[in-house]
C-alpha positions in Angstrom: 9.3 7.0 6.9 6.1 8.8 6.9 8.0 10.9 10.2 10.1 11.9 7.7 7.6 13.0 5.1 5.7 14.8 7.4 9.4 16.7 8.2 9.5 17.3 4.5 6.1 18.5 4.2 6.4 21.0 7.0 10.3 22.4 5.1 8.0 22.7 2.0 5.4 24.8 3.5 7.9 27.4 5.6 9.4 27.6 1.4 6.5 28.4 -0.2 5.6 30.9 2.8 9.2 32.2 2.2 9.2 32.7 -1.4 5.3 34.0 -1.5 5.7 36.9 0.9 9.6 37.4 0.2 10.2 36.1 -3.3 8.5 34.8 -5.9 10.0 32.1 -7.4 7.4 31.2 -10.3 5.7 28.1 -10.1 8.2 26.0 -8.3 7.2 27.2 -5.1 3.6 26.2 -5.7 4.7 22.8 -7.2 6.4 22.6 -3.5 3.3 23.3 -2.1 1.0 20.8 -3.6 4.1 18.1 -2.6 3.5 19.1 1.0 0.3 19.3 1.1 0.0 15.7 -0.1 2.2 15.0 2.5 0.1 16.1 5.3 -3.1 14.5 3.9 -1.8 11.7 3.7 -0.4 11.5 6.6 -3.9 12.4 8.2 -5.5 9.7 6.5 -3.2 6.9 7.7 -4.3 8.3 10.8 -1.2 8.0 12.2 -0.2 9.8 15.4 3.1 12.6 15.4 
């Protein structure tokens, strides 16, 4: 499971880079942002290896 949330969590951040440089999407994009960033801390706090 937290394989897969670290998959989401890197989607999320290739988004945001998308829709910052290319589009801007409002605040959705930064809503996806702070979803995959939570993602990755967590996942670095679990210590947890790739």
């Amino acid at each position: 499971m937290s394989s897969l949330l670290y998959n989401i969590a890197i989607v999320l951040i290739i988004m945001w880079l998308i829709g910052y440089f290319g589009f801007h999407f409002g605040g959705l994009i930064h809503i996806l942002l702070v979803i995959a960033l939570v993602s990755v801390i967590l996942r670095l706090i679990q210590g947890r290896k790739l």
